[in-house]
N, C-alpha and C positions, 0 to 999 in steps of 0.2 A: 504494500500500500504506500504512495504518496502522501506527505507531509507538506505542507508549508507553514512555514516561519516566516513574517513578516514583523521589522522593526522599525521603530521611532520612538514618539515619547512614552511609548508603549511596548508591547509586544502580542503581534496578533497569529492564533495557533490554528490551522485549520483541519479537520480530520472529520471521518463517517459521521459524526454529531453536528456539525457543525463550525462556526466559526468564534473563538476565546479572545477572552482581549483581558492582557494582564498589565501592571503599571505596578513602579515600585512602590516597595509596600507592602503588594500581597502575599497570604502567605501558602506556596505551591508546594506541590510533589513534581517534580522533571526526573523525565528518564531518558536517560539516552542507552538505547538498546535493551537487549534483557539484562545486561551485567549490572549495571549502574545507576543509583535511584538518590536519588537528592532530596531533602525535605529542609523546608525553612523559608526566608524573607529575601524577597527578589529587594536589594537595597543599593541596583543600580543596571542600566538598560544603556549599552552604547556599543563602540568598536573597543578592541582588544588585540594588540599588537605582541605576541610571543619575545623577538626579539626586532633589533634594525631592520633586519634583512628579510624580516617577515613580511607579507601583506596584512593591513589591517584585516580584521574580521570582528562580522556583529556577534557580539556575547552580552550576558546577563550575569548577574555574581548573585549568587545566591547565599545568605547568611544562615549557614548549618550550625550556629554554635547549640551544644545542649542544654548551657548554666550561665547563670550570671555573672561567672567569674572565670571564664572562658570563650575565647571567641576563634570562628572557625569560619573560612568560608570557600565555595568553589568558582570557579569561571566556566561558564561553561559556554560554548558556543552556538551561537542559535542554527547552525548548521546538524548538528551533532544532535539537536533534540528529538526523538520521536515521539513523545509524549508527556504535556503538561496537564495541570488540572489544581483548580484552586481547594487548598487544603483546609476541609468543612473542622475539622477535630481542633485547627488553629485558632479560630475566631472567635 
């Protein structure tokens, strides 16, 4: 199946259900493929540059941390996503 990821001040996911529109702030589950499953607060939407000599690329950082007194988070790339969904148990 075909995904699209569409970015700006947002992030728009489109899949068999429909079409998602997420913004920082909310808080999701992103998966990229069956290995890899991310939970927590989208707390920034833009390009992501690896190194110099990279191309930029649109990513999302999502803030995994568990505690209060631990912070954690991943980049993930909106290419790379195959499945978002905003996370009901957060809110």
């Amino acid at each position: 199946m075909k995904y699209n990821v569409e970015l700006g001040a947002n992030i728009k996911f489109t899949d068999e259900d429909g079409t998602h529109t997420f913004t920082e702030g909310d808080n999701v589950i992103c998966c990229l493929g069956d290995e890899k499953r991310y939970v927590g607060k989208i707390t920034c939407i833009g390009n992501y540059q690896e190194n110099e000599d990279s191309e930029p690329e649109q990513a999302i950082c999502i803030d995994t941390s568990k505690s209060k007194t631990s912070y954690s988070s991943e980049i993930v790339k909106t290419a790379d996503i195959t499945y978002i969904c905003k996370n009901p148990l957060a809110d």
